[in-house]
C-alpha positions in Angstrom: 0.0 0.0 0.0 1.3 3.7 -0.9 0.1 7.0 0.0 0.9 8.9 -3.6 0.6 11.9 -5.1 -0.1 10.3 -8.8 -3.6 9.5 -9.2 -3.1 8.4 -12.6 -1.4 5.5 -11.9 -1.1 1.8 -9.5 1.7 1.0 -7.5 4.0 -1.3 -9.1 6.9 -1.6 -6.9 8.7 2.2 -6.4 11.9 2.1 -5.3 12.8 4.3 -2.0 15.1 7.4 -2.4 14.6 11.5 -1.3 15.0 14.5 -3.8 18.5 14.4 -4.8 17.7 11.4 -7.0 14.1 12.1 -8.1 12.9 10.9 -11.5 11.0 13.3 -13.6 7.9 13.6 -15.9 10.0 14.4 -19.2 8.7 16.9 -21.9 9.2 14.5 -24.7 7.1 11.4 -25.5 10.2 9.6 -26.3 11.9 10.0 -23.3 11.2 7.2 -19.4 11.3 7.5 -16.4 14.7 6.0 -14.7 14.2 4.9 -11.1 17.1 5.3 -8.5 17.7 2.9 -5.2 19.0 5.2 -3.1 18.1 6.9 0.5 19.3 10.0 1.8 20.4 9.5 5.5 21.6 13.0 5.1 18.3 14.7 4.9 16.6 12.6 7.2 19.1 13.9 9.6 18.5 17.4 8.8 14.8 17.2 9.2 15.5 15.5 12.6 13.6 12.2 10.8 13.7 8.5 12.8 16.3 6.3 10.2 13.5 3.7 10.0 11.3 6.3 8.8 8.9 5.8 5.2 11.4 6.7 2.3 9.5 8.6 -0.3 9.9 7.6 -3.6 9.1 8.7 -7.5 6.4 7.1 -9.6 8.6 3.9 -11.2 5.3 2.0 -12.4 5.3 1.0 -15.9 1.5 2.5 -16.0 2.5 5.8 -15.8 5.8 5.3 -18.4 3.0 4.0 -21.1 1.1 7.3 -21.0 4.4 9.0 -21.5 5.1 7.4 -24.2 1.4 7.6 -25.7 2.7 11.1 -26.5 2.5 13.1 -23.3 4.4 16.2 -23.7 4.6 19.3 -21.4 6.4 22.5 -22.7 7.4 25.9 -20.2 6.3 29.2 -20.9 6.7 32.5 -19.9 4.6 35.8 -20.0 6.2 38.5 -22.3 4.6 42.0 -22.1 4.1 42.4 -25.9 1.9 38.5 -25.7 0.0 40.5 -23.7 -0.7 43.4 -25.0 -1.4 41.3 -28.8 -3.6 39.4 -26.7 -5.9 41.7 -25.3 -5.1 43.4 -28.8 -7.7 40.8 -30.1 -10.2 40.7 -28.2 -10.6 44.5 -28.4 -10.5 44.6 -32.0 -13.3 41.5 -32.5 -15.2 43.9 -29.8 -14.7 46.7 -31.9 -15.7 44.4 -35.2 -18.4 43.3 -33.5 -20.1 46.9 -32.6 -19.1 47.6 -36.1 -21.7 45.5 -37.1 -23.9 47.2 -34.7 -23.5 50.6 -35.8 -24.2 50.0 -39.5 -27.7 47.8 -38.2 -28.6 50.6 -36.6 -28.1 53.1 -39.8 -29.9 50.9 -41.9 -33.3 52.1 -39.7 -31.9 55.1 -39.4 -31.2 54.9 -35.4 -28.2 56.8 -35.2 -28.3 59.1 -32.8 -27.3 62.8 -33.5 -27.9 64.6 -37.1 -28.3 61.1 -38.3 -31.5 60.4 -36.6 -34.7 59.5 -38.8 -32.0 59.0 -42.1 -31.7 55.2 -43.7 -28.4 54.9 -44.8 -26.9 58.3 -44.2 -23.1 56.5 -43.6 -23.6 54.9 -47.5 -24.3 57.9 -48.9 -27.9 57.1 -48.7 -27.8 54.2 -50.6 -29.3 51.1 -49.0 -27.1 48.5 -51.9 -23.7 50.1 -51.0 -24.8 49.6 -47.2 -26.4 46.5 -47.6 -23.0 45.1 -49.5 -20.5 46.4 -46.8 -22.8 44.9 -43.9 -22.2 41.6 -45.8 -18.4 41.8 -46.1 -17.9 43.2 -42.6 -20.1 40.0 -41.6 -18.0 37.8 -43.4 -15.1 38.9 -42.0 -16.3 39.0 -38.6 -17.4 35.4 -38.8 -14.0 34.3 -40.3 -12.3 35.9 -37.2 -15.0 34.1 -34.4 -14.1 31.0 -36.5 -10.4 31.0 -36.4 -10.8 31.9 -32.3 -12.4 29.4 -32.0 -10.3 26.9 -33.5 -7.1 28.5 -32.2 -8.8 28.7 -28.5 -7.1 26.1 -27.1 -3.1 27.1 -27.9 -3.9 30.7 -29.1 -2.8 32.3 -25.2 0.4 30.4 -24.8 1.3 31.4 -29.0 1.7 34.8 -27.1 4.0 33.2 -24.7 7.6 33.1 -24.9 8.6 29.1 -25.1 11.2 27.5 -22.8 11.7 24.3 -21.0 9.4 23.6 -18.1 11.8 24.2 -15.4 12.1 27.5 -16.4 8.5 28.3 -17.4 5.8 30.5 -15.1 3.2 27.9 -16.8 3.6 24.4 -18.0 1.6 23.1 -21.0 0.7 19.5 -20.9 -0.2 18.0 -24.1 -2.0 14.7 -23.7 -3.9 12.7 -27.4 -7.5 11.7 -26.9 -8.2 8.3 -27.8 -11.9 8.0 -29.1 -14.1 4.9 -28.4 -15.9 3.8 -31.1 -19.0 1.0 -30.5 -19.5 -1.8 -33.4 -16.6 -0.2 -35.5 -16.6 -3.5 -37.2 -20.0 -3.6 -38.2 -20.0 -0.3 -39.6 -20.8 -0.1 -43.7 -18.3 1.8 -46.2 -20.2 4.8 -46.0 -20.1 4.9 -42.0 -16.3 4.3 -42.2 -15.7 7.4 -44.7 -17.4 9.3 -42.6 -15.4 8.5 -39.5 -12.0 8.7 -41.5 -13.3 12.2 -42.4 -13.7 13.1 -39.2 -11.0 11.5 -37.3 -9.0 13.4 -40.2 -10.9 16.8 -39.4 -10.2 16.8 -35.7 -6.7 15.8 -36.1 -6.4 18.7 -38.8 -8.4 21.0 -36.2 -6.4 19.9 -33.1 -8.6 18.4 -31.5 -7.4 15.1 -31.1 -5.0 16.2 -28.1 -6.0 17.8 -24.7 -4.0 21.0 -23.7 -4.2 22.3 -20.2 -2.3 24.7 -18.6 -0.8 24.6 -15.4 0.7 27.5 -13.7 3.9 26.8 -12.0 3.5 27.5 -7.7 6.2 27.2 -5.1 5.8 25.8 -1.8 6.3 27.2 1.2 10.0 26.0 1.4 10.4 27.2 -2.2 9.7 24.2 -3.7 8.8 24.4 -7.9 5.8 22.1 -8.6 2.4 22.1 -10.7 -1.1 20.5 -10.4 -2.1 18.4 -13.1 -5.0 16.0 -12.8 -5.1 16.1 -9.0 -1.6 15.4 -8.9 1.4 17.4 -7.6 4.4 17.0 -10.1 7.4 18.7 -8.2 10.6 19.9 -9.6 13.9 18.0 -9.3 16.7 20.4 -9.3 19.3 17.9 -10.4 17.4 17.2 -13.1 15.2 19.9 -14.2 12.5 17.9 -14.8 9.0 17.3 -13.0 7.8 13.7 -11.4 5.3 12.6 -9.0 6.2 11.9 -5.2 5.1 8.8 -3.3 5.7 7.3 0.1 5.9 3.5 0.8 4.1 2.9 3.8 5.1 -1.1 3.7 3.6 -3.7 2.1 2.9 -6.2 5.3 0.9 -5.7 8.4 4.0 -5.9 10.5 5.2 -2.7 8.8 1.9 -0.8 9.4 2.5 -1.5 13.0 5.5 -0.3 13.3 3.9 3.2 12.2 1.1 3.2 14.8 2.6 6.1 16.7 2.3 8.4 13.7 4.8 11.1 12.0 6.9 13.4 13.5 5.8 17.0 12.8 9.0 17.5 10.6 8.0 14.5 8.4 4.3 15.8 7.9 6.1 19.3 6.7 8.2 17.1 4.0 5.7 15.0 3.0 3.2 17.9 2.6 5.5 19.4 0.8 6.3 16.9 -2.0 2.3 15.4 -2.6 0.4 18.4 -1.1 -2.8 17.9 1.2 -5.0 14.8 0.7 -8.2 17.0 -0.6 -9.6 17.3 -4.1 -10.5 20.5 -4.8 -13.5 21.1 -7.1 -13.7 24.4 -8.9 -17.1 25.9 -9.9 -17.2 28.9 -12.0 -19.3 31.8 -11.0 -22.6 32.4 -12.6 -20.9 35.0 -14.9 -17.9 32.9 -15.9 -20.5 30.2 -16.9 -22.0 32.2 -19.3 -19.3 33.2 -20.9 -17.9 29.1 -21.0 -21.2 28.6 -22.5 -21.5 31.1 -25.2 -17.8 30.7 -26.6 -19.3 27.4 -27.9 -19.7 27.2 -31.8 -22.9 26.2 -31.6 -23.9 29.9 -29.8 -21.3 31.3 -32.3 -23.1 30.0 -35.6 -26.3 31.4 -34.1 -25.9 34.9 -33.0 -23.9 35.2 -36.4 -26.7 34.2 -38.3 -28.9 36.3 -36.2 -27.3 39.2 -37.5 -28.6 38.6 -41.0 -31.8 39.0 -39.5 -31.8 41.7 -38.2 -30.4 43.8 -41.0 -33.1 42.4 -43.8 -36.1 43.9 -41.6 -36.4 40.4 -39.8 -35.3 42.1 -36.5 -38.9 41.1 -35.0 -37.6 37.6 -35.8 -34.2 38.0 -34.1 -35.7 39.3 -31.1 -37.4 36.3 -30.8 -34.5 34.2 -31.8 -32.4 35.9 -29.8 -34.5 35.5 -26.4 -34.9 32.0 -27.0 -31.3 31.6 -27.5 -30.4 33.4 -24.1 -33.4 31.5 -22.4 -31.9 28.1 -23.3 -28.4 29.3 -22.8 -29.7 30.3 -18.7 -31.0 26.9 -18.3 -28.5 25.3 -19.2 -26.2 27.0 -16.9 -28.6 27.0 -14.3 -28.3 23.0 -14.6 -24.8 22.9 -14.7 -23.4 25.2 -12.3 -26.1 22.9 -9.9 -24.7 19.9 -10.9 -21.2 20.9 -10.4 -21.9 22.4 -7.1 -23.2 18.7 -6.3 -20.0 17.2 -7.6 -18.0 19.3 -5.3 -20.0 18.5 -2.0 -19.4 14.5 -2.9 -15.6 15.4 -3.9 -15.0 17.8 -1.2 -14.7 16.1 1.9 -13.6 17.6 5.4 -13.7 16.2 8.7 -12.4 16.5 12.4 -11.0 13.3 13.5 -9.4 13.4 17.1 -5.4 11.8 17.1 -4.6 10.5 20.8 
């Protein structure tokens, strides 16, 4: 039995050694994990640690070495002031696009406010073709733009990062392939087979046959480098530059739980909370806000308030009112339902109790 950091993973035998010789997640799906037998008397004696104490160890198991070599990368980056800048660059100027769009809808019913008021077309030289024509292009453009944000979402904020190795980074980028399970893939017919070769070929065209997340890079209180990935605490080794989960063997044999009945030493707890982090999983649920917006960058809302544009230009605009509250009357529903159902998840998840030590 172990009490581990890695989550993604089963025991399989780690051998026991301290920092020094740590193995390390490595930013390349080529590269393994290299175990170590060795146990550092030295720091056990600095952290005023009993010699017979649990050895911590890095994840050996050849579980965790497959999903490496799946094609597990992680790459380091670091914020630049002109990223940004560029950054916030775009989403001003698709704001800007977007009210764009706005302004000429509202000269084609003559709604402008000022001298403008009560003319059709005055900013197309009263002429509702010429107007009508640059609405479309401006559209057109506008919807290329949501299109290729969308696509680009997942990579487009670390493009605007300066990229370095992970030990160097202020966020680490893990980079993990998504294996789709198909159901009666042998029964399919020819036409059901193009189909999924088209689409397999789409997503992989498209990116989205790999899973990026982010992970900012934290210290611990001692000044230990580490990240949070999956609920698991990957900590820098300094020898090698390179990340790893931490375990600690708590023996394998009744005898050997026993022996621990009197518990740790305080300077133990401190080391071991250092390298895994508390024993909690932490559920994060966006505010109501921050849900709407997760919901609406979705290219399903995307295709339809584009399209709802259209409407509202070619005196439809009764129509896209009612499109539109529909569309934002689904859209609260369906956040209503999920923020619920993720606050649910994180009372199960989230567990925190008392519990008296003699």
């Amino acid at each position: 039995q172990s009490v581990r950091a890695a989550t993604l993973n089963k025991t399989s035998g780690a051998e026991n050694h301290r920092p020094g010789s740590q193995e390390s997640i490595v930013a390349d799906s080529d590269s393994n994990i290299k175990g170590t037998n060795e146990k550092s008397t030295v720091e056990k004696a600095m952290l005023n640690l009993p010699s017979d104490s649990p050895a911590g160890s890095m994840n050996t198991d050849s579980n965790f070495a497959g999903v490496l070599a799946e094609g597990t990368n992680l790459s380091g980056y670091r914020n630049h002031i002109l990223g940004t800048v560029s950054v916030w660059s775009i989403g001003v100027c698709t704001l800007l696009w977007i009210c764009l769009l706005g302004v000429l809808t509202a000269d084609y019913y003559g709604k402008l406010p000022g001298w403008r008021y009560g003319k059709d077309f005055s900013l197309a030289f009263e002429s509702d073709y010429l107007l009508l024509a640059t609405f479309l292009i401006l559209w057109g453009i506008s919807f290329i733009i949501c299109v290729s944000l969308f696509i680009l979402k997942p990579y487009l904020r670390n493009y605007f990062r300066l990229l370095t190795l992970p030990a160097d980074g202020q966020y680490v980028c893990a980079v993990r392939p998504l294996n789709e399970i198909k159901v009666m893939e042998d029964n399919a017919n020819k036409l059901q087979r193009s189909i999924n070769t088209f689409s397999e070929r789409l997503r992989t065209r498209l990116g989205r046959d790999k899973e990026y997340t982010t992970c900012p890079i934290e210290k611990t209180s001692e000044g230990r480098i580490y990240f949070t990935y999956q609920c698991t605490r990957y900590v820098l080794d300094e020898q090698t530059q390179q990340y790893a989960p931490y375990e600690f063997d708590i023996g394998t044999s009744h005898r050997r739980l026993i022996q621990q009945a009197d518990g740790l030493s305080g300077a133990e707890v401190a080391y071991r909370l250092e390298l895994v982090g508390p024993n909690f999983i932490e559920v994060k649920v966006p505010s109501i806000p921050a849900a709407f917006v997760r919901e609406f960058v979705s290219f399903f809302y995307l295709y339809q308030l584009m399209i709802l544009w259209i409407y509202y230009v070619y005196a439809y605009w009764q129509v896209g009112l009612v499109d539109t509250g529909v569309i934002l009357l689904s859209a609260s529903i369906k956040v209503a339902l999920r923020v619920q159902s993720e606050r649910r998840l994180k009372q199960m998840a989230e567990q925190e109790e008392t519990t008296p030590v003699k």
